[in-house]
C-alpha positions as CSV (number, residue, x, y, z in Angstrom):
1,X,82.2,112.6,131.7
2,X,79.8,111.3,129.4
3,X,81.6,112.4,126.2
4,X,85.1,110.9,127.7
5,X,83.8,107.8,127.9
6,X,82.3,107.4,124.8
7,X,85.8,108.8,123.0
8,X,87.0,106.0,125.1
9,X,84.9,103.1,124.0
10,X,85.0,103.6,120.2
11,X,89.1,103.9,120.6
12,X,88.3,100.5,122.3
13,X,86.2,99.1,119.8
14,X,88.8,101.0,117.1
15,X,91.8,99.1,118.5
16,X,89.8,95.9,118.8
17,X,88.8,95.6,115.2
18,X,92.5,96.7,114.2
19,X,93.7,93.9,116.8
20,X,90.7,90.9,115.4
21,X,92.1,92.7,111.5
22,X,95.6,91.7,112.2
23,X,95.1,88.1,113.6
24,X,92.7,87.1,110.9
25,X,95.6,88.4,108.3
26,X,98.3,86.5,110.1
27,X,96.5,83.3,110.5
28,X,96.0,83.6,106.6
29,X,99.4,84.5,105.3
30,X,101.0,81.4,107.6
31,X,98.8,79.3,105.8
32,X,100.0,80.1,102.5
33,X,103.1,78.0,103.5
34,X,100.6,74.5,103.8
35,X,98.2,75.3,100.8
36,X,99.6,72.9,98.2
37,X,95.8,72.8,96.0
38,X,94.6,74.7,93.8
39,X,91.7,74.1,96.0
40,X,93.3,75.1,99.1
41,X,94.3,78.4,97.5
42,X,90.9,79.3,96.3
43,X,89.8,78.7,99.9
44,X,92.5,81.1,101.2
45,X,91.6,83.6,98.5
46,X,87.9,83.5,99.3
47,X,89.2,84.0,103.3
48,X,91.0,86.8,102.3
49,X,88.2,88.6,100.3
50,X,85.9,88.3,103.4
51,X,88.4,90.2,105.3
52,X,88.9,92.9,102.6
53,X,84.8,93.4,102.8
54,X,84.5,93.3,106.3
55,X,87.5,96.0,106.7
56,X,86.3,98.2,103.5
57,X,89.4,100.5,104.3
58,X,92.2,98.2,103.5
59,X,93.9,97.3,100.5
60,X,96.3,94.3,101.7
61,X,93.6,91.7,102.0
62,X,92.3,92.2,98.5
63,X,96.0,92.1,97.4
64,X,96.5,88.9,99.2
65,X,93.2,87.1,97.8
66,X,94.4,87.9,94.5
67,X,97.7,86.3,95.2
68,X,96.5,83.3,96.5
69,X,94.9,82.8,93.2
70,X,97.9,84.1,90.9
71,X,100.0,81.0,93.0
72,X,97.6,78.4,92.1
73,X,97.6,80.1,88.7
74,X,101.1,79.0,87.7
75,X,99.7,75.5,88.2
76,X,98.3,73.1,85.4
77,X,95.1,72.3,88.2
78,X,94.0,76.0,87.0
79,X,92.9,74.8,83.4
80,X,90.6,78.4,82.8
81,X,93.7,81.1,83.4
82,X,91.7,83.7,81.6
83,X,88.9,82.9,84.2
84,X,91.0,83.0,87.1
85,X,93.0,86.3,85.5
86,X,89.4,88.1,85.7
87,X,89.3,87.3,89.4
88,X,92.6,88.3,89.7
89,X,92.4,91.4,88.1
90,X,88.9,92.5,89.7
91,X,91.1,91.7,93.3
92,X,93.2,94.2,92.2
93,X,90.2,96.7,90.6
94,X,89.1,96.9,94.5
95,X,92.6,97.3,96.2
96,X,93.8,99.8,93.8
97,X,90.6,101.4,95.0
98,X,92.2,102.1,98.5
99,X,95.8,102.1,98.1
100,X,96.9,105.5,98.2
101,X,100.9,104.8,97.9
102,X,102.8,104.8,94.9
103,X,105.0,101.3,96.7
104,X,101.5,100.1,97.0
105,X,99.7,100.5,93.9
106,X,103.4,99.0,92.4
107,X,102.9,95.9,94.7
108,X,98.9,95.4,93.0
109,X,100.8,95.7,89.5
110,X,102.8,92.7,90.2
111,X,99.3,90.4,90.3
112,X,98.0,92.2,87.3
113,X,102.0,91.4,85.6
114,X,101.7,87.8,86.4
115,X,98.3,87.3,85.7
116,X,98.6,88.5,82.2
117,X,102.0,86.3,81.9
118,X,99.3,83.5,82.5
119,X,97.2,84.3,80.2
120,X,99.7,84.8,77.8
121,X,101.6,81.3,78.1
122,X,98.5,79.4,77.2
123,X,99.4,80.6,73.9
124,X,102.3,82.6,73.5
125,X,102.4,83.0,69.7
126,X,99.1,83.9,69.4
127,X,98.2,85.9,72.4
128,X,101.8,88.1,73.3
129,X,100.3,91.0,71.3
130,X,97.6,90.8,74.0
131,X,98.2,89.5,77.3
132,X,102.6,90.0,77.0
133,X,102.1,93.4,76.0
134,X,99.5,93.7,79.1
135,X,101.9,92.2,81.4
136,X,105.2,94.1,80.1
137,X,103.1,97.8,80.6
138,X,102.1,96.2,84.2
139,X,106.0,96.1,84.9
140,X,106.8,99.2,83.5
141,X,104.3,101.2,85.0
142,X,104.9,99.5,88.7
143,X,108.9,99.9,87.8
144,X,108.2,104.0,87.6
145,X,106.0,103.9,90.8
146,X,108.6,102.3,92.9
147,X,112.2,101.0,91.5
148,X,113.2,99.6,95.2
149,X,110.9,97.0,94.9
150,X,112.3,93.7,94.7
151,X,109.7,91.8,93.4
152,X,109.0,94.0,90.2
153,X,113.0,92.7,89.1
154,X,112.5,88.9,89.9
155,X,109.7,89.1,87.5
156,X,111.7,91.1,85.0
157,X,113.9,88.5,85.5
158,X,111.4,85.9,84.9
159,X,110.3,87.5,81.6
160,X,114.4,87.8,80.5
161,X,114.4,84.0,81.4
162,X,111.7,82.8,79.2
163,X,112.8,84.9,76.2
164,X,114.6,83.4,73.7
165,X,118.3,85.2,73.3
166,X,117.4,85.8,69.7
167,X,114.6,88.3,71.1
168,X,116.8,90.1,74.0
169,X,116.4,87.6,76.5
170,X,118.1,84.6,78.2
171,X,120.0,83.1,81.1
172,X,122.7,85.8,80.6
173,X,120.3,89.2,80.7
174,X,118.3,87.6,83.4
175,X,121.0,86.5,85.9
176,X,121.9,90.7,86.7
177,X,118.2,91.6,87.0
178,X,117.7,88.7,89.5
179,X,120.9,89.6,91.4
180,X,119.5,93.5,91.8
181,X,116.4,91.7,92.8
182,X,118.9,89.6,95.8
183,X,120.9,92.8,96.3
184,X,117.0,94.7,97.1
185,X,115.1,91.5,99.2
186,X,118.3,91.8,101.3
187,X,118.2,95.9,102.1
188,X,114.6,96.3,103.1
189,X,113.3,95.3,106.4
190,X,109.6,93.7,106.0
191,X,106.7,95.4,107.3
192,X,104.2,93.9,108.8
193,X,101.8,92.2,107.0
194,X,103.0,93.3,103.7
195,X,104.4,91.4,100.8
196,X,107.6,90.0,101.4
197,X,107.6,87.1,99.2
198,X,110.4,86.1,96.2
199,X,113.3,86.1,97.8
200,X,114.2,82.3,97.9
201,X,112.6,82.2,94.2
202,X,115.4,84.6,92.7
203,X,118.4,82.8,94.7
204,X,116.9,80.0,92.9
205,X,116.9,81.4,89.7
206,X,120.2,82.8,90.1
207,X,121.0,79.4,90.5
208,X,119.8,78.2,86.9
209,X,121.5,81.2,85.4
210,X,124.8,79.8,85.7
């Protein structure tokens, strides 16, 4: 009787943590949709990493502080990007430590991608050998993990956008890429508490392809 109960209290304190784990994650991620700071997403991203040290086992909340920071990132408030690109990058360090999935460890390579892009656009003619290069190999190697991801061809897209047409890029190569990226938001069903975030971006871009 003794033993029964005890199996029965830690899968009560088991279920608990895994119930306190998902509210903390879902209060977080809704307030991704009111941060608006560069501020209020350093605040998020420091939330998040509490809950990745706290949990130890799980990969999403490292994934998410690091994405809090790659948002504000695209910003002008975010003067350092090479600082904030060594934050992002060490988010990722730890939640490529867990992940065990291919889809997963492609999901980390999207921070890494657009935290190199970052760096690289401070500079582009002088730093693409460096931080473009970083952030094309990011994409290719998340692109061989999982090609169903949608998000890995919005930012392919991106990249196709910002090119010049002289160097293989342009409106016209990046309107397809974003469609496949429509075509792929639109087939999967989101899980729960995993990344489900580009969709309205690469209607958007679609948009200014025409």
């Amino acid at each position: 009787m003794f033993f029964l109960l005890a199996v029965l209290s830690l899968q009560t304190t088991v279920f608990s943590q895994s119930d306190k784990y998902v509210s903390a994650m879902k209060k977080n991620l809704a307030l991704f949709d009111s941060a608006k700071t560069a501020e209020d997403f350093t605040k998020l991203s420091n939330t998040f990493e509490r809950i990745g040290d706290a949990e130890k086992t799980q990969w999403l909340p490292y994934y998410y502080a690091g994405l809090a920071l790659t948002t504000s990132g695209w910003t002008p408030a975010v003067t350092d990007k090479d600082a904030n690109a060594t934050r992002i990058n060490s988010f990722c360090d730890k939640a490529e430590s867990i992940a065990t999935s291919d889809a997963d460890k492609a999901e980390i390579l999207t921070l890494r991608n657009m935290a190199a892009t970052q760096q690289m656009i401070v500079d582009p003619q002088n730093r693409y050998m460096t931080y473009g290069v970083a952030a094309r190999q990011a994409l290719e190697k998340a692109l061989k993990l999982d090609p169903n991801n949608p998000r890995l061809y919005y930012l392919q897209g991106m990249s196709l956008f910002g090119t010049p047409e002289q160097y293989g890029g342009g409106k016209s190569k990046a309107k397809p890429v974003f469609e496949k990226a429509v075509e792929l938001y639109k087939g999967q069903t989101p899980k729960d508490l995993y990344p489900n975030w580009g969709l309205k971006q690469a209607e958007d871009m679609i948009v200014q392809c025409k």
